[in-house]
Each structure stands twice: as structure tokens, then as C-alpha cells.
N, C-alpha and C positions, 0 to 999 in steps of 0.2 A: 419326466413330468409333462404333461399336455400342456399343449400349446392353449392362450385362454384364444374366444373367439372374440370379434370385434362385432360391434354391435350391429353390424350388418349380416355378418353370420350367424349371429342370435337371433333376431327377426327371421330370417331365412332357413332358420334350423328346422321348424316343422314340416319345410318342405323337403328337403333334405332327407330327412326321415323318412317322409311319405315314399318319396321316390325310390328308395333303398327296400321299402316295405313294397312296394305295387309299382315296381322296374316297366312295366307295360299301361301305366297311366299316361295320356297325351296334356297337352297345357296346349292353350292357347291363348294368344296375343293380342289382346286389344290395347289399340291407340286413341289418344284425345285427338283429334283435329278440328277445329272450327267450332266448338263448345259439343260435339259429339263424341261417342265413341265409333272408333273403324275397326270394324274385327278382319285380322286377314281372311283372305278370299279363299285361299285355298287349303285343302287338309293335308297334303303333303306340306305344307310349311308349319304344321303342328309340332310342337316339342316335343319329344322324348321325357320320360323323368326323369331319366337319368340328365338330361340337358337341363332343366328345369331351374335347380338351385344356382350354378352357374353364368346361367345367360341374364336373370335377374341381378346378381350380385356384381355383373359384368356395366349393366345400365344405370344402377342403383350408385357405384364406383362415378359413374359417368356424369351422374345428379339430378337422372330422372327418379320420380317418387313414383311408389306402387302399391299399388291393392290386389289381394289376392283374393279369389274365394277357391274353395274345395268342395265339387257339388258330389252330391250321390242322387242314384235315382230314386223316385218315391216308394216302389216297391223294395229297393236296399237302401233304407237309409243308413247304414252303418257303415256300407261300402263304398270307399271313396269313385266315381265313374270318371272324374273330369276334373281339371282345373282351367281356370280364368285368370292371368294377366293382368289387368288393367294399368297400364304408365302412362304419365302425361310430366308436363314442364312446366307447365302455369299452372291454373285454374282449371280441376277436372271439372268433366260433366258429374250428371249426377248419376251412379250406377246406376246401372237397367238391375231391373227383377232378374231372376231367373225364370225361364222357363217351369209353364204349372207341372211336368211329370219332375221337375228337380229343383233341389233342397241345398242350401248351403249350408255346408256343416264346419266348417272352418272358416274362418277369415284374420285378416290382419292389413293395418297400412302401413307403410313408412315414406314417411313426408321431408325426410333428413335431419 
């Protein structure tokens, strides 16, 4: 019999998915700090996807809240190119747009 999931691994499950499906997707990390977001500075601190569901459910465990987007580019909008991060502790900013060549084709929050 499967194990049921908790409802952090249910939020988390599309990405999960994703990363099983497109193993060569990066995520990246952005932070709230000072009513901003800080995206890390550099791309070797990029997630893996395989990392992706993990490190989330790792923070999420910890009682940061998260927003995710799953962008494609305008030319493939069906194809997932990139994910975005977003965790904060208080009071997020207010997401930024995406960038005009890319599309959010997924999203979700969890606030706890």
C-alpha cells in the first residue's frame, strides 16, 4: 500500500514530477530581505531538479513559505526552460514579472 503524502509533499508534487520529467531543468533561489527580492548571485549555486523538490520541502519543514513559478520560453511555451524559488518568513515582496521573452506556465504558494 503507498504511503499517503503530507500535504507538503502534495504542493510539492508538481514539481517533483517536473524534475523526474526534465532531470536537466535548474531552479533558482530567490530571497525576501528588506521588503525585496535577492536572487543568488551566482549560477553554479543553481539547483539541479533533481535537487529541487527536496531543498524546498527541506525549508518549507523549517517554516519558510514558498512561491514557485515554472517559466518557458516565448518561443516554447509548452516547454518548461526554468524554475523560480521565491521564500520569505514574514511579509513577501510582491513578485516581479517575468522577464518579456518568458511565460509562467505554472505556479503555486504555500504559506503553511
Amino acid at each position: 500500500m503507498a504511503k499517503a503524502q503530507t500535504p507538503i509533499q502534495a504542493f510539492l508534487a508538481p514539481l517533483a514530477k517536473l524534475s523526474l520529467k526534465h532531470p536537466d531543468l535548474e531552479a533558482e533561489v530567490i530571497w525576501a530581505k528588506d521588503g525585496l527580492w535577492q536572487a543568488q548571485s551566482d549560477d553554479a549555486e543553481f539547483l539541479d531538479g533533481e535537487e529541487v523538490p527536496y531543498y524546498a520541502e527541506g525549508l518549507l519543514l523549517e517554516g519558510f513559505a514558498l512561491h514557485y513559478q515554472i517559466l518557458a520560453e516565448a518561443d516554447a511555451p509548452k516547454l518548461p526552460a526554468h524554475i523560480r524559488l521565491f521564500f520569505w518568513q514574514a511579509e513577501p515582496p510582491e513578485l516581479p514579472a517575468p522577464e518579456p521573452e518568458l511565460a509562467v506556465i505554472g505556479s503555486a504558494t504555500w504559506t503553511g
